[in-house]
DSSP file (Angstrom, degrees, kcal/mol; ACC not computed):
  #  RESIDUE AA STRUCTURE BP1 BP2  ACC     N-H-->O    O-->H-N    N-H-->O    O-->H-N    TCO  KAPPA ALPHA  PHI   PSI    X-CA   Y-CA   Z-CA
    1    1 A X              0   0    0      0, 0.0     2,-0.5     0, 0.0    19,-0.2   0.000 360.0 360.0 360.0 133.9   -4.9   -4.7  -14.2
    2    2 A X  E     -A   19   0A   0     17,-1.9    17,-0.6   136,-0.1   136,-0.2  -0.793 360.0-151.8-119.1 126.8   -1.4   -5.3  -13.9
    3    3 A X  E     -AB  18 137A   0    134,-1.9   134,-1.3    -2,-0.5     2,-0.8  -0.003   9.2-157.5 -41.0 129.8    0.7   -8.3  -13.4
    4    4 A X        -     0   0    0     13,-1.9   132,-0.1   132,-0.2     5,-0.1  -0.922  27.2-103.6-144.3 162.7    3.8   -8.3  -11.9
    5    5 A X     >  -     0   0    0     -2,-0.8     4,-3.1   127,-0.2     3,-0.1   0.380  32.5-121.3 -43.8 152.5    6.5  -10.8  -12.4
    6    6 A X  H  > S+     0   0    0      1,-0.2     4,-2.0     2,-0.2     5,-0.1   0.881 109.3  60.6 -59.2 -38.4    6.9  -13.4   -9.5
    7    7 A X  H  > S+     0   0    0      2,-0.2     4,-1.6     1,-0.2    -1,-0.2   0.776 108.3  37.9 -88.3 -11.8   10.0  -12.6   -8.8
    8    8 A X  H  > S+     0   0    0      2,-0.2     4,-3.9     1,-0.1     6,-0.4   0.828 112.5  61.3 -51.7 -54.5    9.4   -8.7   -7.8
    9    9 A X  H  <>S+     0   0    0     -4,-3.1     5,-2.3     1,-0.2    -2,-0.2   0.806 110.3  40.9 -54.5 -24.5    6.3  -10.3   -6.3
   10   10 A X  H ><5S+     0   0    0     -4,-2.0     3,-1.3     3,-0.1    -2,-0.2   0.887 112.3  51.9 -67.5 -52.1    9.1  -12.4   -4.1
   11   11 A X  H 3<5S+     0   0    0     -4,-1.6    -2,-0.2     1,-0.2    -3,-0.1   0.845 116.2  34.9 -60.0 -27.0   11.4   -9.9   -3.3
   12   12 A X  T 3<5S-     0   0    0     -4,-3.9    -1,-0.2     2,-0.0    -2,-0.1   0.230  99.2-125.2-113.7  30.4    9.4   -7.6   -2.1
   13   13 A X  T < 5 +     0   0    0     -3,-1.3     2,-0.5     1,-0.2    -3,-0.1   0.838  36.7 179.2   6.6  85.0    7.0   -9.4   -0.5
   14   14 A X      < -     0   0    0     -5,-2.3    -1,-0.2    -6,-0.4    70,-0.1  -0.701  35.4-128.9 -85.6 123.9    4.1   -8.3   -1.9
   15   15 A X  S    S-     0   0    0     -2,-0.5     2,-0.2    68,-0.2    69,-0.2   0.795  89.1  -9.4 -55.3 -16.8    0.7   -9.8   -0.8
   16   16 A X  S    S-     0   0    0     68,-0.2    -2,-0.1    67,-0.2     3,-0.0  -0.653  70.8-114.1-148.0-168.2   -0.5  -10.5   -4.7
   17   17 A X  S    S+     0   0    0     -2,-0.2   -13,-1.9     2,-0.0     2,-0.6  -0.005  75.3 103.8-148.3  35.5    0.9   -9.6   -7.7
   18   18 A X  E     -A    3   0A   0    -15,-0.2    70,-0.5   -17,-0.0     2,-0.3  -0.979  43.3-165.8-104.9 144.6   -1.9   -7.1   -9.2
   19   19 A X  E     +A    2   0A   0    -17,-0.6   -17,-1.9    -2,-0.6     2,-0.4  -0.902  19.4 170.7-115.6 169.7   -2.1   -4.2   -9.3
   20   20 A X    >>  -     0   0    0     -2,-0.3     3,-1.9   -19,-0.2     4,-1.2  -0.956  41.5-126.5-171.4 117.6   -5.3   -2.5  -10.0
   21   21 A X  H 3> S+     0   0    0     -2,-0.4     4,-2.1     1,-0.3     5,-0.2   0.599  90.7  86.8 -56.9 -14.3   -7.4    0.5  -10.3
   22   22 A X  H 34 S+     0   0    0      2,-0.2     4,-0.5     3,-0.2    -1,-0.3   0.389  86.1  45.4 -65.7 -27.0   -9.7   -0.6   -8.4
   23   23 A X  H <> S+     0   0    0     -3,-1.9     4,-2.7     2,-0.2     5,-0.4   0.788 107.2  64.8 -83.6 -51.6   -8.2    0.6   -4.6
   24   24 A X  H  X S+     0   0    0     -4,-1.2     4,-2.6     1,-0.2     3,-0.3   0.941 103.6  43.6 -41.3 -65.7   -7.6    3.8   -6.3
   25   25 A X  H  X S+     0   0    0     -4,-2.1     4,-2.1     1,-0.3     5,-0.5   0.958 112.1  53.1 -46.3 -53.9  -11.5    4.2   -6.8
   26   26 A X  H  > S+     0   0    0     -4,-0.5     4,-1.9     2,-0.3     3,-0.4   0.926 107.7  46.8 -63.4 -45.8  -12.2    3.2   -3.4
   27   27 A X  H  X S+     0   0    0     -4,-2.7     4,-1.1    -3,-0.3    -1,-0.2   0.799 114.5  55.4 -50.1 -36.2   -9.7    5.8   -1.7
   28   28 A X  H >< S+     0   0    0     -4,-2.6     3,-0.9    -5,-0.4    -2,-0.3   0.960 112.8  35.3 -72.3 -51.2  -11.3    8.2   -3.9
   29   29 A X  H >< S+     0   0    0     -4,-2.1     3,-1.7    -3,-0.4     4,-0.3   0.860 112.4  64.4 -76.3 -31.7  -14.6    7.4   -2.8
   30   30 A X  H 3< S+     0   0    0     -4,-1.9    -1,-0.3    -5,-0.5    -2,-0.2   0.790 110.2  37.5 -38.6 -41.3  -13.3    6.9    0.8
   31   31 A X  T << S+     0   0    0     -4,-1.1    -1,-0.3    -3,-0.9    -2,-0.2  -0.408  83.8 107.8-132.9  37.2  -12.3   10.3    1.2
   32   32 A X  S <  S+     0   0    0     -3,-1.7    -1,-0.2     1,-0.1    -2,-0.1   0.697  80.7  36.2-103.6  -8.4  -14.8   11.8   -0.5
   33   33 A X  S    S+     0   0    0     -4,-0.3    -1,-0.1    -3,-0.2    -2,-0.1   0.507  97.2 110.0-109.6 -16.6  -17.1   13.6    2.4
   34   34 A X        -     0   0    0      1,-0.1     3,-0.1    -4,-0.0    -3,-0.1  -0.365  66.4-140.7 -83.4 147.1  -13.8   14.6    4.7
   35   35 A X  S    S+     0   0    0      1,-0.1     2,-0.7    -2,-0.1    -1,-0.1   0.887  94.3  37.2 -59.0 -49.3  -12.4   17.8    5.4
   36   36 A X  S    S-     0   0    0      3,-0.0     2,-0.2     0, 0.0    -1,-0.1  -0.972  84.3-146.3 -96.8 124.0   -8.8   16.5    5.2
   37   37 A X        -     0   0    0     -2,-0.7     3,-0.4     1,-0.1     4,-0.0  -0.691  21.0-134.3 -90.7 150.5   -8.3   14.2    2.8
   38   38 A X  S    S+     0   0    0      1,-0.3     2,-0.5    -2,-0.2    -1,-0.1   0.927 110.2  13.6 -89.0 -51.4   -5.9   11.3    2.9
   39   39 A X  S    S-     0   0    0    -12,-0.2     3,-0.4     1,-0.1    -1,-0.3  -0.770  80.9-173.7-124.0  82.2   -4.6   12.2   -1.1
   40   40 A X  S    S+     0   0    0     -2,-0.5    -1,-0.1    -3,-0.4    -2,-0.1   0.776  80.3  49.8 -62.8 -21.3   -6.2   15.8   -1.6
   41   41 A X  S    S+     0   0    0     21,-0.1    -1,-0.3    -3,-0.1    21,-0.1   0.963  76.3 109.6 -74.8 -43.4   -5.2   15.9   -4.8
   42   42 A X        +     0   0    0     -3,-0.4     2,-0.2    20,-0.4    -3,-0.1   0.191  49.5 178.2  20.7 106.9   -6.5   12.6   -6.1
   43   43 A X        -     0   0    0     16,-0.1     4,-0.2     1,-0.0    -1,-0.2  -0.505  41.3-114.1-133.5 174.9   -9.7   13.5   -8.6
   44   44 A X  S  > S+     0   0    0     -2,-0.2     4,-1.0     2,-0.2    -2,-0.1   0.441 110.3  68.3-100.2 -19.0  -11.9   11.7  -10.6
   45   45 A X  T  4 S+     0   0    0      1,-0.2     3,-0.3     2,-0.2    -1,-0.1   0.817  92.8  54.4 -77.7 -22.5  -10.6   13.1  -13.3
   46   46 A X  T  4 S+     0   0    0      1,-0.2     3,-0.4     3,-0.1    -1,-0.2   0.828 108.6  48.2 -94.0  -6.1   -7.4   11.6  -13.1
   47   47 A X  T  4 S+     0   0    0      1,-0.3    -1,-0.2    -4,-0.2     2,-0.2   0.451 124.4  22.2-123.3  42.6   -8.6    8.2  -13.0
   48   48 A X  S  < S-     0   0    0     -4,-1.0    -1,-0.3    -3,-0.3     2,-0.1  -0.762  92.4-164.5-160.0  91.1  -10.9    8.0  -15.6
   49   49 A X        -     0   0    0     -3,-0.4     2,-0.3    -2,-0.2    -3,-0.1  -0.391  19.5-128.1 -89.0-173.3   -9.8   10.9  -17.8
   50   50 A X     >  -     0   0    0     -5,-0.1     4,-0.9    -2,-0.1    -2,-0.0  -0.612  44.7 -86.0-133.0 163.8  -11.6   12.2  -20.2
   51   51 A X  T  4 S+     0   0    0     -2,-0.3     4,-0.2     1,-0.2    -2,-0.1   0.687 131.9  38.8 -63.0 -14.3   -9.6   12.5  -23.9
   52   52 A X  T >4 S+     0   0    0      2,-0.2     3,-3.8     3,-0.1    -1,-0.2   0.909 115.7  55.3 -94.3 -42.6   -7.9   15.8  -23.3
   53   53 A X  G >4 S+     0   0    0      1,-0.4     2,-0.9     2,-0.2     3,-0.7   0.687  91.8  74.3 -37.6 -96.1   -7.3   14.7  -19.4
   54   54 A X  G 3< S+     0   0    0     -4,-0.9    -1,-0.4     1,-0.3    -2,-0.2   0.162  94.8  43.7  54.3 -58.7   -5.7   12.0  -20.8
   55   55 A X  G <  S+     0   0    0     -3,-3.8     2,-0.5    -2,-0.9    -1,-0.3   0.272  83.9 118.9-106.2  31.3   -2.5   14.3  -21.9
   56   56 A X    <   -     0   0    0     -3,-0.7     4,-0.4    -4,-0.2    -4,-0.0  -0.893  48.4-165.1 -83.7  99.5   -2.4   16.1  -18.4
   57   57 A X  S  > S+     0   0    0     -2,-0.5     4,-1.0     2,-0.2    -1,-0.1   0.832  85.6  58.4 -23.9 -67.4    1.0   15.3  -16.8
   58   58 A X  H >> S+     0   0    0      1,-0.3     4,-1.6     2,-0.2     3,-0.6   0.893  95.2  57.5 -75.0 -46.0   -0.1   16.4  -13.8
   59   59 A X  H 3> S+     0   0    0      1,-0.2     4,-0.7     2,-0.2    -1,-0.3   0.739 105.4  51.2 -33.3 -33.0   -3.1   14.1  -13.2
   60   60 A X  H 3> S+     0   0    0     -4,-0.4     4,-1.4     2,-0.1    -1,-0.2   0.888 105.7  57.9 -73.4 -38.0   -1.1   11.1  -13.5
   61   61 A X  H << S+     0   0    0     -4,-1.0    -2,-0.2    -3,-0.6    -1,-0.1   0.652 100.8  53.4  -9.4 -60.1    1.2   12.5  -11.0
   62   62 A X  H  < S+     0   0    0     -4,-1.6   -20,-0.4     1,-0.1    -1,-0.2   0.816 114.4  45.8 -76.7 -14.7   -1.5   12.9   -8.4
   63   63 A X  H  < S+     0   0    0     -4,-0.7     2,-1.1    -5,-0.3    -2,-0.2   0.893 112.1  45.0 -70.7 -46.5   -2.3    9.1   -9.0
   64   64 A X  S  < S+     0   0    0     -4,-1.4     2,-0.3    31,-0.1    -1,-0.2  -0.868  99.6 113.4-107.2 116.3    1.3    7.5   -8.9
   65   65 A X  S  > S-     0   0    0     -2,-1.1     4,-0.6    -3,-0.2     3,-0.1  -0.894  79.7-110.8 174.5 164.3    2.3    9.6   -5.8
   66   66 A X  H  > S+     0   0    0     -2,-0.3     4,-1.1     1,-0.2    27,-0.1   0.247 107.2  63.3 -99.4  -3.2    3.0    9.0   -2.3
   67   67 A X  H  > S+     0   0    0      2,-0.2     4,-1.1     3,-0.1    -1,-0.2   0.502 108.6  42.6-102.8 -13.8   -0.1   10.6   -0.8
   68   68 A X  H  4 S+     0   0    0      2,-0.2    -2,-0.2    -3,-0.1     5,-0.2   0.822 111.5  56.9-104.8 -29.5   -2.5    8.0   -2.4
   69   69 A X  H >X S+     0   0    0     -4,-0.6     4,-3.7     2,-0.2     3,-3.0   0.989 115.1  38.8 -52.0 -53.8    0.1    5.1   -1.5
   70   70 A X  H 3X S+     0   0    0     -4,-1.1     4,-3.0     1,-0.3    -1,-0.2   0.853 108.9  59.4 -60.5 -36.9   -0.2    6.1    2.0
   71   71 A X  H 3< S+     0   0    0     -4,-1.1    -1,-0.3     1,-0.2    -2,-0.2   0.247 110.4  44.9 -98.8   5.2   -3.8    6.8    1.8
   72   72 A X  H <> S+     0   0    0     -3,-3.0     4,-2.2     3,-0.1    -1,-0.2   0.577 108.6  51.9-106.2 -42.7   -4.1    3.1    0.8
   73   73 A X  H  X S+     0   0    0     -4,-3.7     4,-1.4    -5,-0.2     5,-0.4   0.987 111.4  53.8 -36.8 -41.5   -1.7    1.5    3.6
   74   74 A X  H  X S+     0   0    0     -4,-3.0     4,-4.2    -5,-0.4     5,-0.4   0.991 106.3  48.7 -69.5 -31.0   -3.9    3.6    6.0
   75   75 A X  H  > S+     0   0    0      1,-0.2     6,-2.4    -5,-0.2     4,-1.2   0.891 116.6  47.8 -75.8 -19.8   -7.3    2.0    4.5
   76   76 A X  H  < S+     0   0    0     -4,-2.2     5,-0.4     4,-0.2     4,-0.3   0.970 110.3  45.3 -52.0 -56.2   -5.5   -1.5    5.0
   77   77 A X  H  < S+     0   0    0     -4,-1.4     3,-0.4     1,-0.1    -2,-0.2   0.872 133.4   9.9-108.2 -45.2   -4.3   -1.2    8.2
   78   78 A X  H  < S+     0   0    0     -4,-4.2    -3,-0.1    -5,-0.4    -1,-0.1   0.433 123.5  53.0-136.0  49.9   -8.1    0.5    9.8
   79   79 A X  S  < S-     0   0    0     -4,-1.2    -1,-0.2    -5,-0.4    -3,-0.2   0.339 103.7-113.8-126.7  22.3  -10.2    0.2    7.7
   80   80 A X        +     0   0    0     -3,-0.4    -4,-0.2    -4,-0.3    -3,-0.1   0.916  53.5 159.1  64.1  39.5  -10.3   -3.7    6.4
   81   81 A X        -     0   0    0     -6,-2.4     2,-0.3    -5,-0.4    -1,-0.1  -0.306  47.7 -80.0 -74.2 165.2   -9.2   -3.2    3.4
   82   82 A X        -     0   0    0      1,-0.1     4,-0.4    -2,-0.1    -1,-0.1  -0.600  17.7-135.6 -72.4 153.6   -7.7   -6.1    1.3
   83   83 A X  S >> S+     0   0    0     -2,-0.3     3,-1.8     1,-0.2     4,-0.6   0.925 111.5  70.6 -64.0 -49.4   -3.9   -7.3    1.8
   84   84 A X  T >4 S+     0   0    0      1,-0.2     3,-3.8     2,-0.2     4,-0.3   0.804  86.5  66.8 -34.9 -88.0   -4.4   -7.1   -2.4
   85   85 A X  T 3> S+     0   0    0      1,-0.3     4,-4.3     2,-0.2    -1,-0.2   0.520  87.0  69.0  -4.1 -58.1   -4.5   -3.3   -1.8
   86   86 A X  H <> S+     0   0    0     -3,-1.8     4,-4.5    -4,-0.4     5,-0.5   0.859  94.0  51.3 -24.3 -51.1   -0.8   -3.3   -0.7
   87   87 A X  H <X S+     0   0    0     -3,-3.8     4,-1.5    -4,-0.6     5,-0.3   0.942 107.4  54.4 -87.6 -57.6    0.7   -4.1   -4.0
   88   88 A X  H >> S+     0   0    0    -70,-0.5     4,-2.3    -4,-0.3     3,-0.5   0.941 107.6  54.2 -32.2 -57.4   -1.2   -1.2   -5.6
   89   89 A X  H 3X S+     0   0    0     -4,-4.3     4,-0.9     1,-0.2    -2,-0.2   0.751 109.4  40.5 -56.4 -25.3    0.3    0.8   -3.1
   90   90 A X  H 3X S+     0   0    0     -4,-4.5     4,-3.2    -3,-0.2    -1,-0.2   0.620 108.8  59.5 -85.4  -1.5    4.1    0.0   -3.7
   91   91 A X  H <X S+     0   0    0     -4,-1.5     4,-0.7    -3,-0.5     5,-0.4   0.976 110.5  52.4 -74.1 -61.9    3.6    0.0   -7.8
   92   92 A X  H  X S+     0   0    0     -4,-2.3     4,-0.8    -5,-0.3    -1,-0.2   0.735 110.8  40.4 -14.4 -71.6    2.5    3.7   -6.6
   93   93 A X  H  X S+     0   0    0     -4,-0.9     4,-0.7     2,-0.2     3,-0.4   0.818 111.5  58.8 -82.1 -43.7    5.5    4.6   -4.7
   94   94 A X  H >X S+     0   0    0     -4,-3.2     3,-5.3     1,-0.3     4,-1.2   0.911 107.5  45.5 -44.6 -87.8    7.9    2.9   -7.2
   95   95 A X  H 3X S+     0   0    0     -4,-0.7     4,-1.0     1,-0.3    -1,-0.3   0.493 108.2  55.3 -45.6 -13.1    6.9    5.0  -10.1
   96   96 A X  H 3< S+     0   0    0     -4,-0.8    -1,-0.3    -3,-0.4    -2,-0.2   0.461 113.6  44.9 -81.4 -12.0    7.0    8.2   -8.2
   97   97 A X  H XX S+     0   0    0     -3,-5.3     4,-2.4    -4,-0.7     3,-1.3   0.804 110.1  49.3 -55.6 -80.8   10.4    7.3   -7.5
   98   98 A X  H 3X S+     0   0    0     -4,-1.2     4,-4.0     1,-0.2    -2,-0.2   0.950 120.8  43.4 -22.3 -55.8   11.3    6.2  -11.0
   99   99 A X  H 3X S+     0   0    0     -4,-1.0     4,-2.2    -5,-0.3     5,-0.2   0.835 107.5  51.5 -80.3  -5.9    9.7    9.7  -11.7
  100  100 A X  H <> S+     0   0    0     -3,-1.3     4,-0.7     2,-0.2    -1,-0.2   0.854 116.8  51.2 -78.3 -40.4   11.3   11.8   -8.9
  101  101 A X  H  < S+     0   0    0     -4,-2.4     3,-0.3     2,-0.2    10,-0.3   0.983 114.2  37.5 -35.0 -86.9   14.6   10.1  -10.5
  102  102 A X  H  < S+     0   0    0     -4,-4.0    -2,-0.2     1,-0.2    -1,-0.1   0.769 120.4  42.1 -58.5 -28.8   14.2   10.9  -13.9
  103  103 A X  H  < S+     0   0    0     -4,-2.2    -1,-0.2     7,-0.0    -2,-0.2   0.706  87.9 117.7 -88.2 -17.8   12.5   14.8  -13.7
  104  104 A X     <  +     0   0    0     -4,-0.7     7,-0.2    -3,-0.3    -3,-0.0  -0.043  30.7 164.9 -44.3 131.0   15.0   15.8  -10.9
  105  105 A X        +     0   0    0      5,-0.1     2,-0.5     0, 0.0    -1,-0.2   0.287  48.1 113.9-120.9  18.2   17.7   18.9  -11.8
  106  106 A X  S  > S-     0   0    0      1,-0.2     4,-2.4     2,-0.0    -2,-0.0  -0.703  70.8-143.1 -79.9 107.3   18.5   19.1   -8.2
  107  107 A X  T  4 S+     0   0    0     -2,-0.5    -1,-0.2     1,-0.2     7,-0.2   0.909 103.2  44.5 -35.4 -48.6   22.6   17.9   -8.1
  108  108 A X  T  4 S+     0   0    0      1,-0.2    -1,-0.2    -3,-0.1     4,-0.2   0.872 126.6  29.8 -66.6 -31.7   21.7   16.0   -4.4
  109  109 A X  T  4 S+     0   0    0      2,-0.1    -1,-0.2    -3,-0.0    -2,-0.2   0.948 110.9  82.4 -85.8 -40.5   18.3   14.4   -5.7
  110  110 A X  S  < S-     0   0    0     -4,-2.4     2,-1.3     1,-0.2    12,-0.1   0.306 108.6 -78.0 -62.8 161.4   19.5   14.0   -9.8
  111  111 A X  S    S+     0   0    0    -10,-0.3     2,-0.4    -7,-0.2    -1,-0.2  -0.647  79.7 160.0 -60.8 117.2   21.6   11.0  -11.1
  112  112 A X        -     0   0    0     -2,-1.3     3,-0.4    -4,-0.2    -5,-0.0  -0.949  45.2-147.3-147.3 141.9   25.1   12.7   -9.5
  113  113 A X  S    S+     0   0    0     -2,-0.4     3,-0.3     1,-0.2     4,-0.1  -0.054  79.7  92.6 -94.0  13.3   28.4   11.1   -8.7
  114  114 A X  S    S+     0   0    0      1,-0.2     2,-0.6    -7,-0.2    -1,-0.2   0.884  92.6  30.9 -98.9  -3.1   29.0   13.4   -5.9
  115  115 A X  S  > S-     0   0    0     -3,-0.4     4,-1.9     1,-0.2     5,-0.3  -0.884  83.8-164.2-107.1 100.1   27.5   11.4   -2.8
  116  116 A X  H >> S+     0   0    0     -2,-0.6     3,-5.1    -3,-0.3     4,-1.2   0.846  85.6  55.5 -51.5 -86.0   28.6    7.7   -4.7
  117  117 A X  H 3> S+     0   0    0      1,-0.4     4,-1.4     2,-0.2     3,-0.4   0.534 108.4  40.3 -37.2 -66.9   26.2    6.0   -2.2
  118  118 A X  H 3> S+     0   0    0      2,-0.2     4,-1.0     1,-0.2    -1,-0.4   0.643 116.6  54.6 -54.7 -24.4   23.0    8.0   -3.0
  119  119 A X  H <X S+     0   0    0     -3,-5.1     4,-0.9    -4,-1.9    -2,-0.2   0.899 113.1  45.1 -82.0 -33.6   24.2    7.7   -7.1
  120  120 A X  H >X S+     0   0    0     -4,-1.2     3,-7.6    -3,-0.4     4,-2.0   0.981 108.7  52.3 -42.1 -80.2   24.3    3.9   -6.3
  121  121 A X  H 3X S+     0   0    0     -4,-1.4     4,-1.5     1,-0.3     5,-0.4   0.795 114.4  52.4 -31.9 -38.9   20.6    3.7   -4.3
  122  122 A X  H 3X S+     0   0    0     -4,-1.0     4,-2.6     1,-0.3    -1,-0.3   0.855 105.5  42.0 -89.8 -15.3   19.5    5.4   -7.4
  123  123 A X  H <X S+     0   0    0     -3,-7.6     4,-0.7    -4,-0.9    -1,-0.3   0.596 113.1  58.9-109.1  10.4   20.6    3.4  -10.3
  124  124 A X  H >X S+     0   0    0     -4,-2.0     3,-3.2     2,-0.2     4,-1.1   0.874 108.4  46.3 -63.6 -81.2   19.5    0.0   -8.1
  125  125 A X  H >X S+     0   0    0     -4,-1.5     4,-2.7     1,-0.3     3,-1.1   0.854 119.8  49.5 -39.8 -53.8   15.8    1.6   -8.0
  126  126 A X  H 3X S+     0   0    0     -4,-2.6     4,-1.4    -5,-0.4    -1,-0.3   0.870 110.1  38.0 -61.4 -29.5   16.6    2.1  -11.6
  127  127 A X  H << S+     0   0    0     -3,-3.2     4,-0.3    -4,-0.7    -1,-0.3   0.740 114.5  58.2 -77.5 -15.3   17.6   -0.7  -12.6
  128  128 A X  H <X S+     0   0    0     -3,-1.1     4,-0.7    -4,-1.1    -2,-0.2   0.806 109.1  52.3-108.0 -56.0   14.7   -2.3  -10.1
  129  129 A X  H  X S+     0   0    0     -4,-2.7     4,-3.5    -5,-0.2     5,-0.4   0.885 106.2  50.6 -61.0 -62.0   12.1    0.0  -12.3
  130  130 A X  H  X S+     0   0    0     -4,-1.4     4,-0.6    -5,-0.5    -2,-0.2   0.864 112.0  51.3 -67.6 -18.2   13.5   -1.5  -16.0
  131  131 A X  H  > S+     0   0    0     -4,-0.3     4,-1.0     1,-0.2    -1,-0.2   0.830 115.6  39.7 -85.7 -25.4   13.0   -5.1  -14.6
  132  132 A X  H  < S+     0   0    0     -4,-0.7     4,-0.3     1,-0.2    -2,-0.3   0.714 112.9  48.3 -99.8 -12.5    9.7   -4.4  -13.6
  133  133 A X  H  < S+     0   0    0     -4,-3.5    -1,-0.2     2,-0.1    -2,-0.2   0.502 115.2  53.9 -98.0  -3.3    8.2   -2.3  -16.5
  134  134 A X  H  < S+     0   0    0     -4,-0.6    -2,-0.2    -5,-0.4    -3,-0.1   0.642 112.3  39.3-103.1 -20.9    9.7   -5.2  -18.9
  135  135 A X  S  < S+     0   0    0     -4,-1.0    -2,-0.1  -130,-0.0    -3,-0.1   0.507  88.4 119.6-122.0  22.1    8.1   -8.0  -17.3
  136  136 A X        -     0   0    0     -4,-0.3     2,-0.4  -132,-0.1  -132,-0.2  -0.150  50.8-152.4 -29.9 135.2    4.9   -6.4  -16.7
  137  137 A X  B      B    3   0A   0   -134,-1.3  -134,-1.9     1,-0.1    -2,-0.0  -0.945 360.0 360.0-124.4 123.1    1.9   -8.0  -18.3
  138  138 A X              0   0    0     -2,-0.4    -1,-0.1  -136,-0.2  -136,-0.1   0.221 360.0 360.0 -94.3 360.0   -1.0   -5.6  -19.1
């Protein structure tokens, strides 16, 4: 489980302030007899790896991604999930930001001063990322 700071937990009006492996397992199991899956990638392996998983890039990837965020908004909104659920789901989407940020070599998507407004948005999110991985509590 992880904490996060009150004051994230204000701005972005989060319903709680864990987050928590614990939705992740349930999505996983949610979508575990359907044909389309909500986060197809989304294994078991990635969230209880095994010691070599464990230094698999891409398995962590299919966890902090936007297909598993969504695929917990959806179980929120019909399937009764808990409000709790929510705050997993933006911790998700941050760090798959953060990481979309940092791996980018694309000029438009990458840290670049040629659109100033998009160089801005990005070193907010960044800066919005270092506030929140520093007052995490683990």
């Amino acid at each position: 489980v992880f904490i996060i700071p009150e004051d994230v937990v204000n701005r972005e009006n989060l319903p709680s302030n864990e987050v928590s492996v614990v939705p992740i397992k349930d999505l996983l199991t949610f979508q575990e007899g359907m044909a389309l899956k909500i986060a197809p990638h989304l294994s078991a392996a990635a969230i209880e790896p095994s010691h070599f998983d464990k230094m698999k890039v891409g398995l962590a990837l299919n966890v902090f991604s936007k297909a598993p965020s969504a695929g917990l908004k959806y179980m929120v909104q019909q399937e009764n999930r808990p409000l709790s659920y929510l705050t997993t789901a933006w911790f998700l989407e941050q760090v798959d930001h953060w990481f979309d940020l940092m791996s980018s070599r694309h000029p438009i998507t990458a840290l670049s001063r040629l659109k100033m407004e998009e160089y801005q948005k990005a070193i907010t999110v960044l800066q919005n990322i270092v506030h929140l991985f520093r007052g995490i509590k683990i």
